[in-house]
C-alpha positions in Angstrom: 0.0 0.0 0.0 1.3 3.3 -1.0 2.1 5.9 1.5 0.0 9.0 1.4 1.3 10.8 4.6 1.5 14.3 3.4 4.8 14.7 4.9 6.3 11.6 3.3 5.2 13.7 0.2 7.4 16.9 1.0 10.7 14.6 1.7 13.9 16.2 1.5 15.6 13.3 -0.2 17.0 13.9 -3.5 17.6 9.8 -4.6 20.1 8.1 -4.7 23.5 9.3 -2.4 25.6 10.1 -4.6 28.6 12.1 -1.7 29.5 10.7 1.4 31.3 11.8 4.3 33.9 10.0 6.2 33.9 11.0 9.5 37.3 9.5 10.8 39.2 9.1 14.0 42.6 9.8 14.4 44.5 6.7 15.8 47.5 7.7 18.8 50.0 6.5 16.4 49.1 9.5 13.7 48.4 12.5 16.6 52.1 10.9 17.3 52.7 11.6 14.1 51.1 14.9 13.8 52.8 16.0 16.9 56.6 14.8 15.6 56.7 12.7 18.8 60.0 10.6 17.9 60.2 9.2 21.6 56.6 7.6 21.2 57.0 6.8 17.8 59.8 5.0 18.3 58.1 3.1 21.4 55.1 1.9 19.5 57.6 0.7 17.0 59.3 -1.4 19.3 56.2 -2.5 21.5 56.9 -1.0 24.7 54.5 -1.8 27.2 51.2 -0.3 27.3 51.9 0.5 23.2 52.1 -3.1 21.8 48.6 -2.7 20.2 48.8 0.4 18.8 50.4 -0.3 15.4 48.6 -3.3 15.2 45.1 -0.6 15.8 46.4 2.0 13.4 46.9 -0.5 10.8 43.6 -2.1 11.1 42.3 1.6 11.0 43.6 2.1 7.6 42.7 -1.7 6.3 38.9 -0.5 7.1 38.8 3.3 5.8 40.5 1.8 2.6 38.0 -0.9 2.5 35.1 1.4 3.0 36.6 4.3 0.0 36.9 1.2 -2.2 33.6 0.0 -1.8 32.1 4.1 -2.1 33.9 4.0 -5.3 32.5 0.8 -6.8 29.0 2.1 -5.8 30.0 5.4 -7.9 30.1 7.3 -4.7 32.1 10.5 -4.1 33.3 11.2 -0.7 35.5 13.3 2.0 37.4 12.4 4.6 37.3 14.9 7.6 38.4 14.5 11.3 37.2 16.7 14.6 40.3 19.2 13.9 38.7 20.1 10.8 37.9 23.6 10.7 35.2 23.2 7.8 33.4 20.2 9.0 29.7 21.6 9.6 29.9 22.8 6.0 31.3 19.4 4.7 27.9 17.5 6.5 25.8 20.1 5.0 26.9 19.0 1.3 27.1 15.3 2.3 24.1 12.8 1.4 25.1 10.7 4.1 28.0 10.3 7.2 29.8 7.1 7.8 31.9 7.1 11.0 35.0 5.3 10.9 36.5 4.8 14.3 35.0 3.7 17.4 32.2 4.8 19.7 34.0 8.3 20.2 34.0 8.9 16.8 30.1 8.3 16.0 29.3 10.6 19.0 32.1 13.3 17.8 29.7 13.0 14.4 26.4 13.2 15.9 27.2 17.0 17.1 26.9 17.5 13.0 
């Protein structure tokens, strides 16, 4: 049966996404990175204790964002990549059709605010 709510009528939705936004965290190992943090660098290299997951997490990061851009672009989808340091993200969820957060619990919250 056909939906005649008149609201259902007056949807916003445009069809099919065709822009996504990747809402992503930023593992330790890249603010390390970001921050030119040799010392810590150096100690997630070599497993120091209390760091002997976080190569093994950052790389699993970046098996699953490349997994999820490779799948946008079979489905012909553009997309973004932003972070919560990103000055421009409010305007980047306005032009998006859809959000995907890619991190963990933290990050989905960080993206509801949007």
């Amino acid at each position: 049966m056909a939906n005649t709510n008149a609201s259902a009528s007056s949807s916003p939705l445009r069809g099919p996404a065709q822009h996504a936004l990747l809402v992503v965290k930023e593992s330790y190992f890249e603010r390390m990175q970001l921050a030119h943090d040799q010392s810590q660098l150096s100690a997630i290299a070599n497993g120091a204790p209390g760091l002997e997951s976080e190569a093994q997490s950052h790389a699993q990061h970046i098996a699953t964002l490349t997994r999820v851009k490779e799948v946008l672009e079979q489905k012909g989808i553009t997309y973004e990549i932003t972070n919560s340091r990103d000055s421009k993200i409010r305007d980047k969820f306005t032009r998006a059709d859809f959000a995907l957060a890619v991190g963990g619990d933290g990050t989905f919250l960080m993206a509801s605010h949007y």
